[in-house]
SEVO-931317 format. One record per residue (C-alpha): residue in one letter; z negated, x, y. Coordinates in nm, 3 decimals. Each point is the difference from the previous one (the first is absolute). Last residue first. Example, Ala and Ser with C-alpha at 12.3 -4.5 7.8 and 13.67 -1.06 7.14 Angstrom:
<pts>
("S", (-0.714, 1.367, -0.106));
("A", (-0.066, -0.137, -0.344));
</pts>
This chain:
<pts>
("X", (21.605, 11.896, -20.129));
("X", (0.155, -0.260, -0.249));
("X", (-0.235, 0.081, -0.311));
("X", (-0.310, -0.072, 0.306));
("X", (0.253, -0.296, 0.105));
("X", (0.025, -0.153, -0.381));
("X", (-0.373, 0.061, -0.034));
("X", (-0.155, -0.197, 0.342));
("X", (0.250, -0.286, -0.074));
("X", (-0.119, 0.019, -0.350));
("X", (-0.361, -0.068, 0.098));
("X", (0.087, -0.264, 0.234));
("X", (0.065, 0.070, 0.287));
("X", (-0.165, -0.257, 0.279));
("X", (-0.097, -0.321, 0.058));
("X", (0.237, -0.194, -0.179));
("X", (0.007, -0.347, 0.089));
("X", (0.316, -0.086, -0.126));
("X", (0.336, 0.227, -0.014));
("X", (0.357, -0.113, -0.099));
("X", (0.184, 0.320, -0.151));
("X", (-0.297, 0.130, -0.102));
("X", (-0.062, 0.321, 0.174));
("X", (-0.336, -0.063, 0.135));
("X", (-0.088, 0.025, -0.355));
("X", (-0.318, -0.261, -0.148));
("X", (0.200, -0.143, -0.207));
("X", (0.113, 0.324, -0.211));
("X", (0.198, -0.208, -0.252));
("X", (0.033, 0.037, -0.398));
("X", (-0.369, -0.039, -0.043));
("X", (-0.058, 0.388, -0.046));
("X", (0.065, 0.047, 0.381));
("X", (0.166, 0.373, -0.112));
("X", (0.033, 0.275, 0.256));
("X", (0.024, 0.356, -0.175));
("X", (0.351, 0.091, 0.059));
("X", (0.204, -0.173, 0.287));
("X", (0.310, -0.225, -0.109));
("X", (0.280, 0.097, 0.137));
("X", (0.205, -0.298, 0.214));
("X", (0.306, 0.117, 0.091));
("X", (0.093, 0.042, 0.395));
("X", (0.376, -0.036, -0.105));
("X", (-0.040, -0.325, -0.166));
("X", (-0.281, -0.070, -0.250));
("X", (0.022, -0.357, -0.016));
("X", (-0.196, -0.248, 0.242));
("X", (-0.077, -0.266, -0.307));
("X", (-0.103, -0.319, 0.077));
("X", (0.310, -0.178, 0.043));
("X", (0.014, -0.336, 0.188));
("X", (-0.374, 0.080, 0.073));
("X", (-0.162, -0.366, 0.082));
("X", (-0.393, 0.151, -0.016));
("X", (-0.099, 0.319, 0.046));
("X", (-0.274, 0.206, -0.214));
("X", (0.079, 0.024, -0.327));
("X", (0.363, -0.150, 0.067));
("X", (0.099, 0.356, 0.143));
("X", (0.069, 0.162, -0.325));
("X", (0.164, 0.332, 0.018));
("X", (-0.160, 0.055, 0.301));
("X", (-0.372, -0.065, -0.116));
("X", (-0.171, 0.290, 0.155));
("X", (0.256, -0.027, 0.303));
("X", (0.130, 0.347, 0.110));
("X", (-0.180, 0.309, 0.131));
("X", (0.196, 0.235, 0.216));
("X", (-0.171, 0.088, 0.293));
("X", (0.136, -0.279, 0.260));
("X", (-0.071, -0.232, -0.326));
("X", (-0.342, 0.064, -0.036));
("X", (-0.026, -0.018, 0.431));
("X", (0.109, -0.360, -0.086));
("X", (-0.240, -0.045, -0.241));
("X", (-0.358, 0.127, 0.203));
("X", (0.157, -0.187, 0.266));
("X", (-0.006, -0.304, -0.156));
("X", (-0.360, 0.044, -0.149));
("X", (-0.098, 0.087, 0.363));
("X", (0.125, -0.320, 0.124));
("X", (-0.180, -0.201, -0.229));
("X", (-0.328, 0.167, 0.083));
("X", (0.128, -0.085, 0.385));
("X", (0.034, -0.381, -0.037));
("X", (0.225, -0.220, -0.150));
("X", (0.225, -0.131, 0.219));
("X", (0.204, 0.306, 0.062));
("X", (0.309, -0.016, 0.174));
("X", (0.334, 0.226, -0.146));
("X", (-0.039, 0.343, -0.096));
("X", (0.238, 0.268, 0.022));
("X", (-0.065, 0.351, -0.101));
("X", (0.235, 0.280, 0.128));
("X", (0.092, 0.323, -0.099));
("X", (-0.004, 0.026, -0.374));
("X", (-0.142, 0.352, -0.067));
("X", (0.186, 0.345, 0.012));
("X", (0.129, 0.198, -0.332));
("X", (0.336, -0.089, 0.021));
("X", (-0.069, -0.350, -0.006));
("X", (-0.289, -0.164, -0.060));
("X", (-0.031, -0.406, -0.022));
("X", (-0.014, -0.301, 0.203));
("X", (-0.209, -0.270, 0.153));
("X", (-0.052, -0.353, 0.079));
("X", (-0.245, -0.209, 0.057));
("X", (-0.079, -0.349, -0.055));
("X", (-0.383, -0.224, 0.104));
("X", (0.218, -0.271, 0.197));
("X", (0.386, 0.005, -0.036));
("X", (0.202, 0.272, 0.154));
("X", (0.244, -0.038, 0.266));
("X", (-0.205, 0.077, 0.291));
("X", (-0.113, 0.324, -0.098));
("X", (-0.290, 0.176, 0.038));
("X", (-0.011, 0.424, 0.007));
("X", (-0.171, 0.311, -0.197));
("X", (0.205, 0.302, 0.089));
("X", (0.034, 0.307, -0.211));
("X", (0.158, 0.343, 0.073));
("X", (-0.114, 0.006, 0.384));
("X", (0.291, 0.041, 0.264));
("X", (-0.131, -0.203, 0.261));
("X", (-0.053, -0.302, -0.273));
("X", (-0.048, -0.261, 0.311));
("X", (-0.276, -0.155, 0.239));
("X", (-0.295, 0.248, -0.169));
("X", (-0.252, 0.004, -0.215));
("X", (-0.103, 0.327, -0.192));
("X", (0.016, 0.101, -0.365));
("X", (-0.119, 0.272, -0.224));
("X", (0.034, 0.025, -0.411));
("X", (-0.034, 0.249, -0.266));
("X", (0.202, 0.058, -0.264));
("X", (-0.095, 0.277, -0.285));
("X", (-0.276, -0.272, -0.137));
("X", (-0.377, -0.015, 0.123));
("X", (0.016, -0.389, -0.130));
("X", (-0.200, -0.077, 0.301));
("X", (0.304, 0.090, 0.259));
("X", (0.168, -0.315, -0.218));
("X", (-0.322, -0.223, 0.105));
("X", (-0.003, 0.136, 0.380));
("X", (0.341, -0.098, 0.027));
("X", (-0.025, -0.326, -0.163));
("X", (-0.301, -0.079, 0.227));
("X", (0.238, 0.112, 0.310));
("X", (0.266, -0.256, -0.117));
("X", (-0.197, -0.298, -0.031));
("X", (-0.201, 0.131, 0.360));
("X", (0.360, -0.063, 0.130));
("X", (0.089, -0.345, -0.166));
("X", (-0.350, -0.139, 0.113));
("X", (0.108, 0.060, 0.319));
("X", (0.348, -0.085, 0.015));
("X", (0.255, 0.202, -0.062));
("X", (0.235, 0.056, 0.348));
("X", (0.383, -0.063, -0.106));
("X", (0.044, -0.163, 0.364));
("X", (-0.211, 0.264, 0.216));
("X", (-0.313, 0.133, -0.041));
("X", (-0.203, 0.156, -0.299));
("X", (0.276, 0.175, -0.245));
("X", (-0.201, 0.191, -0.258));
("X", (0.206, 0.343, -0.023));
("X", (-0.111, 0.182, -0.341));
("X", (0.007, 0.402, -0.009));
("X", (0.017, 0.145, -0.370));
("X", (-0.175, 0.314, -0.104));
("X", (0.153, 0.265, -0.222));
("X", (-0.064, 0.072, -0.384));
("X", (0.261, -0.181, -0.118));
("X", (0.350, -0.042, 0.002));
("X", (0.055, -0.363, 0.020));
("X", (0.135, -0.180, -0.349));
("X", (0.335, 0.011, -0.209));
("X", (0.025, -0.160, -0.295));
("X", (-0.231, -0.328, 0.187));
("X", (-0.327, -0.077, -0.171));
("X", (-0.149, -0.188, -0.258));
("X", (-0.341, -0.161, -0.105));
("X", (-0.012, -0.142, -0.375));
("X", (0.112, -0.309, -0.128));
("X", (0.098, 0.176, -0.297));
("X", (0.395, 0.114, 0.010));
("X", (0.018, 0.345, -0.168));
("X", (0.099, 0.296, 0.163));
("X", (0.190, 0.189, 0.269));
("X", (-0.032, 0.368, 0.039));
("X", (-0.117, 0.152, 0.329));
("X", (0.172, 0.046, 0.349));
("X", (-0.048, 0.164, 0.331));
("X", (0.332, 0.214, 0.098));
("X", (0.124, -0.227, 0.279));
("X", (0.266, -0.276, -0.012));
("X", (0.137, -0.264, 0.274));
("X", (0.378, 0.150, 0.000));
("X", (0.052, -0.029, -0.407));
("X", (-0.144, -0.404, 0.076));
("X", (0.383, 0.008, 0.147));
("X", (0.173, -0.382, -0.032));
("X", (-0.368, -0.137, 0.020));
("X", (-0.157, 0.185, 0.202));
("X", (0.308, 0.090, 0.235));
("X", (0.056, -0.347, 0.026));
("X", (-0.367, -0.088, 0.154));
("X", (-0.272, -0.123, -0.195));
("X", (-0.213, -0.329, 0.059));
("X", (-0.252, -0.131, -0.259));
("X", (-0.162, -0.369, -0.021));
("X", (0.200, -0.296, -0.083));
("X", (0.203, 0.192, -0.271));
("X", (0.203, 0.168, 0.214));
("X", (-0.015, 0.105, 0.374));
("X", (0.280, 0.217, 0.168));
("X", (-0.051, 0.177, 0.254));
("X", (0.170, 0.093, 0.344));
("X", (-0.184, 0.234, 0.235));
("X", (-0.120, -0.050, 0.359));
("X", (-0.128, 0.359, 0.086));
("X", (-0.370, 0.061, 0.038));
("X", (0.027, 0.387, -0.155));
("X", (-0.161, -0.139, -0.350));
("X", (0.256, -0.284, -0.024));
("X", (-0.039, -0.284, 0.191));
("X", (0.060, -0.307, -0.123));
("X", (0.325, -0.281, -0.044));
("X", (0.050, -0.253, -0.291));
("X", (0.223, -0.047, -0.276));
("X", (0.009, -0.241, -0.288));
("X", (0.000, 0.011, -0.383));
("X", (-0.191, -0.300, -0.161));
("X", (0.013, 0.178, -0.304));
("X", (0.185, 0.314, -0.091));
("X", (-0.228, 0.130, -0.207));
("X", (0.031, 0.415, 0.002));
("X", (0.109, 0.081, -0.358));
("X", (0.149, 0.313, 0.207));
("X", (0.400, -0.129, -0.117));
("X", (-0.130, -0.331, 0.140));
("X", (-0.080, 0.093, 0.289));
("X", (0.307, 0.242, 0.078));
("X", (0.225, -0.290, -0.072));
("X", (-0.179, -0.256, 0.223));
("X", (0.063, 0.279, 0.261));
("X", (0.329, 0.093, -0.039));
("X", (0.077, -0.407, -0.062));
("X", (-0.118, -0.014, 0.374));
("X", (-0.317, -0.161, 0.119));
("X", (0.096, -0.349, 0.170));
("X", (0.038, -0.026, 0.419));
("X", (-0.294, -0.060, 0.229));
("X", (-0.151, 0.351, -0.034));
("X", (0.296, 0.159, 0.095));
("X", (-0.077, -0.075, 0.394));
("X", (-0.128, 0.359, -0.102));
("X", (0.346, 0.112, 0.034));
("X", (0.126, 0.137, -0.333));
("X", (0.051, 0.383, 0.093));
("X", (-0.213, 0.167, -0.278));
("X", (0.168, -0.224, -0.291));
("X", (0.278, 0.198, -0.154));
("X", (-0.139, 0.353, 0.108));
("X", (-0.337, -0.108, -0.148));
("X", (-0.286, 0.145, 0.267));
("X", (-0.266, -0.276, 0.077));
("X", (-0.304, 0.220, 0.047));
("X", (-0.295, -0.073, -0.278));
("X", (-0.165, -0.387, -0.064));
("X", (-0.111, -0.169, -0.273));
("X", (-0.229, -0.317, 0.048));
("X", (-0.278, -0.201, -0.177));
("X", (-0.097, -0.355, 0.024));
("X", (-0.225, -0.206, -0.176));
("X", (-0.013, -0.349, 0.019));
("X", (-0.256, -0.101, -0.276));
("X", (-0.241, -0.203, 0.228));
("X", (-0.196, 0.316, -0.005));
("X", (0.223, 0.221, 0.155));
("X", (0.279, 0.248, -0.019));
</pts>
Protein backbone atom coordinates (compact mmCIF):
# COMPACT_ATOMS: atom_id res chain seq x y z
CA UNK A 1 0.00 0.00 0.00
CA UNK A 2 0.86 3.62 -0.37
CA UNK A 3 -0.10 6.94 -0.92
CA UNK A 4 0.18 7.17 -4.63
CA UNK A 5 -2.63 4.47 -4.51
CA UNK A 6 -0.34 1.35 -5.06
CA UNK A 7 -1.04 -0.70 -2.32
CA UNK A 8 0.14 -4.00 -1.88
CA UNK A 9 -0.72 -6.75 0.41
CA UNK A 10 0.42 -10.44 0.50
CA UNK A 11 -0.78 -14.00 1.69
CA UNK A 12 1.54 -16.34 2.55
CA UNK A 13 1.43 -19.98 4.74
CA UNK A 14 3.72 -23.25 3.74
CA UNK A 15 3.22 -24.36 0.16
CA UNK A 16 1.77 -27.93 0.80
CA UNK A 17 -0.97 -28.92 -2.19
CA UNK A 18 -0.05 -32.51 -3.21
CA UNK A 19 -0.77 -31.42 -6.93
CA UNK A 20 1.34 -28.34 -6.83
CA UNK A 21 4.07 -28.77 -3.89
CA UNK A 22 6.80 -30.02 -6.36
CA UNK A 23 6.49 -27.26 -9.20
CA UNK A 24 10.11 -26.05 -9.40
CA UNK A 25 10.33 -22.58 -8.30
CA UNK A 26 11.70 -21.74 -11.91
CA UNK A 27 7.63 -22.10 -11.94
CA UNK A 28 7.26 -18.65 -11.54
CA UNK A 29 7.92 -17.92 -15.25
CA UNK A 30 5.25 -20.21 -16.60
CA UNK A 31 1.14 -19.32 -16.37
CA UNK A 32 -0.92 -20.24 -13.07
CA UNK A 33 -2.68 -23.49 -13.68
CA UNK A 34 -6.52 -23.86 -14.45
CA UNK A 35 -6.40 -25.67 -10.67
CA UNK A 36 -5.51 -22.57 -9.49
CA UNK A 37 -7.60 -20.01 -11.50
CA UNK A 38 -10.36 -22.51 -10.59
CA UNK A 39 -9.81 -22.49 -6.89
CA UNK A 40 -9.89 -18.51 -7.09
CA UNK A 41 -12.68 -18.12 -8.45
CA UNK A 42 -14.68 -20.80 -6.60
CA UNK A 43 -13.26 -18.53 -3.15
CA UNK A 44 -14.68 -15.19 -4.92
CA UNK A 45 -10.91 -14.48 -4.76
CA UNK A 46 -10.31 -11.86 -7.93
CA UNK A 47 -8.35 -13.31 -10.22
CA UNK A 48 -6.79 -10.20 -11.63
CA UNK A 49 -3.54 -9.61 -12.84
CA UNK A 50 -2.60 -13.15 -11.46
CA UNK A 51 1.18 -13.75 -11.35
CA UNK A 52 3.68 -15.56 -9.21
CA UNK A 53 6.58 -14.53 -7.39
CA UNK A 54 9.14 -16.08 -4.91
CA UNK A 55 9.54 -15.15 -0.70
CA UNK A 56 10.38 -16.64 2.19
CA UNK A 57 8.05 -18.24 4.16
CA UNK A 58 8.17 -17.85 7.97
CA UNK A 59 11.23 -20.54 8.33
CA UNK A 60 13.34 -18.40 5.43
CA UNK A 61 12.63 -20.95 2.75
CA UNK A 62 12.15 -19.78 -0.95
CA UNK A 63 8.41 -20.39 -1.42
CA UNK A 64 6.23 -20.11 -4.51
CA UNK A 65 3.17 -17.62 -4.43
CA UNK A 66 0.87 -16.57 -6.29
CA UNK A 67 -0.16 -12.79 -6.49
CA UNK A 68 -3.70 -11.66 -7.61
CA UNK A 69 -5.33 -8.70 -7.89
CA UNK A 70 -2.16 -6.45 -8.12
CA UNK A 71 -1.53 -6.68 -4.51
CA UNK A 72 -2.05 -10.11 -2.47
CA UNK A 73 0.02 -13.34 -2.75
CA UNK A 74 -1.27 -16.82 -1.37
CA UNK A 75 0.17 -20.05 -1.87
CA UNK A 76 -1.89 -23.22 -3.38
CA UNK A 77 -2.58 -24.71 -0.26
CA UNK A 78 -4.41 -21.31 0.70
CA UNK A 79 -6.31 -21.15 -1.82
CA UNK A 80 -7.12 -24.86 -2.87
CA UNK A 81 -7.16 -25.70 1.25
CA UNK A 82 -8.15 -22.33 3.35
CA UNK A 83 -9.64 -25.65 5.73
CA UNK A 84 -5.62 -26.12 6.49
CA UNK A 85 -4.97 -22.22 7.48
CA UNK A 86 -7.89 -22.15 10.28
CA UNK A 87 -7.86 -21.61 14.08
CA UNK A 88 -10.79 -21.42 16.50
CA UNK A 89 -11.07 -17.36 16.67
CA UNK A 90 -14.15 -16.23 14.90
CA UNK A 91 -17.32 -13.97 15.36
CA UNK A 92 -20.46 -13.46 13.28
CA UNK A 93 -20.36 -11.56 10.10
CA UNK A 94 -22.51 -8.48 9.55
CA UNK A 95 -23.58 -5.71 7.65
CA UNK A 96 -21.41 -3.90 5.05
CA UNK A 97 -20.91 -0.06 6.43
CA UNK A 98 -17.62 1.21 5.73
CA UNK A 99 -16.67 0.11 8.95
CA UNK A 100 -13.20 -1.45 10.22
CA UNK A 101 -12.80 -5.29 9.57
CA UNK A 102 -10.69 -8.01 10.35
CA UNK A 103 -9.49 -11.37 9.15
CA UNK A 104 -12.07 -14.77 10.35
CA UNK A 105 -9.37 -16.00 11.94
CA UNK A 106 -6.92 -13.61 13.92
CA UNK A 107 -3.58 -14.17 16.34
CA UNK A 108 -4.24 -15.77 19.59
CA UNK A 109 -3.92 -13.19 21.98
CA UNK A 110 -2.72 -12.34 25.03
CA UNK A 111 1.08 -13.12 24.25
CA UNK A 112 3.82 -10.76 23.12
CA UNK A 113 5.09 -10.57 19.60
CA UNK A 114 8.96 -10.26 18.72
CA UNK A 115 9.63 -7.92 15.51
CA UNK A 116 13.11 -8.38 13.55
CA UNK A 117 14.06 -4.81 12.00
CA UNK A 118 16.64 -5.79 9.41
CA UNK A 119 19.62 -3.00 9.72
CA UNK A 120 22.55 -4.27 7.42
CA UNK A 121 22.79 -6.09 4.54
CA UNK A 122 20.80 -5.90 1.05
CA UNK A 123 17.03 -5.84 2.45
CA UNK A 124 18.43 -3.31 5.25
CA UNK A 125 15.36 -0.49 6.00
CA UNK A 126 16.54 2.60 5.90
CA UNK A 127 16.67 4.93 8.61
CA UNK A 128 13.74 6.71 8.61
CA UNK A 129 12.04 3.30 7.63
CA UNK A 130 13.28 1.75 11.02
CA UNK A 131 12.32 4.51 13.57
CA UNK A 132 8.74 4.28 11.16
CA UNK A 133 8.39 0.95 12.43
CA UNK A 134 9.48 1.41 16.12
CA UNK A 135 6.87 4.51 16.45
CA UNK A 136 4.18 2.05 15.21
CA UNK A 137 5.29 -0.31 17.79
CA UNK A 138 5.26 1.92 20.57
CA UNK A 139 1.72 3.34 19.25
CA UNK A 140 0.01 -0.33 19.12
CA UNK A 141 1.88 -1.17 22.76
CA UNK A 142 -0.18 2.24 23.69
CA UNK A 143 -3.48 0.73 22.99
CA UNK A 144 -2.74 -1.59 26.30
CA UNK A 145 -4.40 -4.48 24.14
CA UNK A 146 -3.76 -8.49 24.79
CA UNK A 147 -0.67 -8.17 22.14
CA UNK A 148 2.24 -6.68 22.99
CA UNK A 149 5.18 -6.01 20.90
CA UNK A 150 9.29 -6.32 21.10
CA UNK A 151 11.74 -6.11 18.32
CA UNK A 152 15.49 -6.04 17.78
CA UNK A 153 17.73 -5.34 14.62
CA UNK A 154 19.57 -7.73 13.22
CA UNK A 155 21.24 -8.98 9.57
CA UNK A 156 18.36 -11.65 9.09
CA UNK A 157 14.87 -12.98 10.76
CA UNK A 158 17.07 -15.61 13.03
CA UNK A 159 14.05 -17.36 13.78
CA UNK A 160 11.85 -14.33 15.02
CA UNK A 161 7.96 -14.53 14.12
CA UNK A 162 7.91 -11.18 12.23
CA UNK A 163 10.46 -9.52 10.06
CA UNK A 164 10.25 -6.00 8.77
CA UNK A 165 12.44 -5.95 5.35
CA UNK A 166 12.96 -3.61 1.85
CA UNK A 167 12.51 -4.86 -1.30
CA UNK A 168 13.80 -4.10 -4.53
CA UNK A 169 10.82 -4.79 -6.50
CA UNK A 170 8.43 -2.58 -4.89
CA UNK A 171 7.53 0.87 -5.98
CA UNK A 172 8.34 3.93 -3.74
CA UNK A 173 6.27 4.48 -0.38
CA UNK A 174 4.48 0.31 -0.86
CA UNK A 175 4.43 -2.41 1.53
CA UNK A 176 3.30 -5.46 1.76
CA UNK A 177 1.96 -7.76 4.27
CA UNK A 178 -0.17 -10.71 5.15
CA UNK A 179 -2.62 -12.18 7.40
CA UNK A 180 -3.01 -14.78 10.52
CA UNK A 181 -2.99 -18.14 10.19
CA UNK A 182 -3.51 -20.70 12.61
CA UNK A 183 -3.46 -18.48 15.29
CA UNK A 184 0.24 -16.90 14.61
CA UNK A 185 0.82 -13.41 12.90
CA UNK A 186 1.83 -12.66 9.25
CA UNK A 187 5.54 -13.20 9.21
CA UNK A 188 7.07 -10.80 7.18
CA UNK A 189 6.48 -7.09 6.23
CA UNK A 190 7.90 -5.79 3.06
CA UNK A 191 8.34 -2.32 2.27
CA UNK A 192 9.72 -0.84 -0.68
CA UNK A 193 11.87 2.88 -0.48
CA UNK A 194 10.48 5.57 1.37
CA UNK A 195 10.55 9.06 0.06
CA UNK A 196 8.47 10.50 2.33
CA UNK A 197 9.88 10.79 5.51
CA UNK A 198 9.74 8.83 8.80
CA UNK A 199 5.98 10.04 10.05
CA UNK A 200 5.03 8.51 6.74
CA UNK A 201 6.79 5.51 7.43
CA UNK A 202 5.26 4.92 10.68
CA UNK A 203 1.70 5.26 9.22
CA UNK A 204 2.82 2.36 6.83
CA UNK A 205 3.91 0.31 9.33
CA UNK A 206 1.20 0.97 11.63
CA UNK A 207 -1.02 -0.82 8.41
CA UNK A 208 1.01 -3.43 7.49
CA UNK A 209 1.47 -4.76 11.08
CA UNK A 210 -2.83 -4.32 10.86
CA UNK A 211 -2.77 -6.75 8.36
CA UNK A 212 0.02 -9.22 9.98
CA UNK A 213 -2.78 -9.26 12.90
CA UNK A 214 -5.73 -9.62 11.05
CA UNK A 215 -7.29 -6.32 10.18
CA UNK A 216 -8.34 -5.78 6.56
CA UNK A 217 -8.78 -2.56 4.47
CA UNK A 218 -11.51 -0.12 6.03
CA UNK A 219 -12.81 0.43 2.61
CA UNK A 220 -12.19 -3.13 1.01
CA UNK A 221 -15.26 -3.57 -0.51
CA UNK A 222 -14.77 -0.34 -2.25
CA UNK A 223 -11.27 0.57 -2.99
CA UNK A 224 -12.04 3.65 -5.37
CA UNK A 225 -12.50 5.82 -2.06
CA UNK A 226 -9.17 6.02 -1.63
CA UNK A 227 -7.07 4.62 -4.80
CA UNK A 228 -7.19 5.72 -7.99
CA UNK A 229 -7.27 3.41 -11.50
CA UNK A 230 -8.78 0.16 -9.53
CA UNK A 231 -9.81 -2.26 -12.40
CA UNK A 232 -12.12 -3.73 -9.69
CA UNK A 233 -12.45 -2.18 -6.45
CA UNK A 234 -13.77 -4.69 -4.52
CA UNK A 235 -11.22 -7.36 -2.67
CA UNK A 236 -14.19 -9.93 -1.93
CA UNK A 237 -14.51 -11.81 1.10
CA UNK A 238 -12.47 -14.90 0.14
CA UNK A 239 -11.35 -17.37 2.62
CA UNK A 240 -9.94 -14.75 5.16
CA UNK A 241 -13.65 -13.07 5.17
CA UNK A 242 -14.04 -9.78 5.97
CA UNK A 243 -16.33 -9.46 9.48
CA UNK A 244 -17.22 -6.42 10.27
CA UNK A 245 -16.12 -5.41 13.96
CA UNK A 246 -18.95 -4.25 16.41
CA UNK A 247 -19.01 -0.81 17.70
CA UNK A 248 -16.75 1.10 15.05
CA UNK A 249 -18.84 3.38 12.89
CA UNK A 250 -17.01 6.65 10.90
CA UNK A 251 -20.62 8.11 10.71
CA UNK A 252 -19.68 9.77 7.25
CA UNK A 253 -19.73 6.52 5.43
CA UNK A 254 -15.72 6.29 5.53
CA UNK A 255 -13.32 6.24 8.49
CA UNK A 256 -10.65 8.63 6.64
CA UNK A 257 -8.60 9.05 9.06
CA UNK A 258 -7.87 4.75 9.38
CA UNK A 259 -4.44 3.57 8.85
CA UNK A 260 -6.25 0.75 7.32
CA UNK A 261 -7.57 2.39 4.28
CA UNK A 262 -6.72 0.57 1.53
CA UNK A 263 -4.57 3.61 0.10
CA UNK A 264 -3.35 5.65 3.15
CA UNK A 265 -2.50 9.61 3.29
CA UNK A 266 -1.03 11.44 5.90
CA UNK A 267 -2.39 9.67 8.71
CA UNK A 268 -0.64 10.15 11.75
CA UNK A 269 -1.77 7.64 13.75
CA UNK A 270 -5.08 5.35 14.72
CA UNK A 271 -7.72 6.77 14.40
CA UNK A 272 -10.30 6.38 16.92
CA UNK A 273 -11.78 3.26 15.32
CA UNK A 274 -8.44 1.81 14.64
CA UNK A 275 -7.84 2.05 18.45
CA UNK A 276 -11.66 0.28 18.96
CA UNK A 277 -11.66 -2.42 16.30
CA UNK A 278 -8.11 -3.76 17.88
CA UNK A 279 -9.27 -3.23 21.70
CA UNK A 280 -12.74 -5.60 20.32
CA UNK A 281 -9.83 -7.57 18.43
CA UNK A 282 -7.58 -8.25 21.57
Amino acid sequence: MNLFKNTTLFLSVIFSLASCENEPLNAVDTPASQEIIDGLVNAKIGAEYLSKRIIENADGEPTLHYKVQGDIYMTADQILHPENHQNPITKIDTELASKQYRTTYIVYPERTIHIRILNSGPEALSTDQQTGIVWAINDYNALNIGLKFTYSRGANRDGHPIVAKRVNWLGNNSGEAGFPTLGNPFHTIHVGNTTLGRNYAKALMMHELGHCIGLRHTNWYKRNTTCENVANDNEGRGWMGAVYIPGTSAGDGNDWNSVMQACIGDQQGFSRDDKKALRAMY
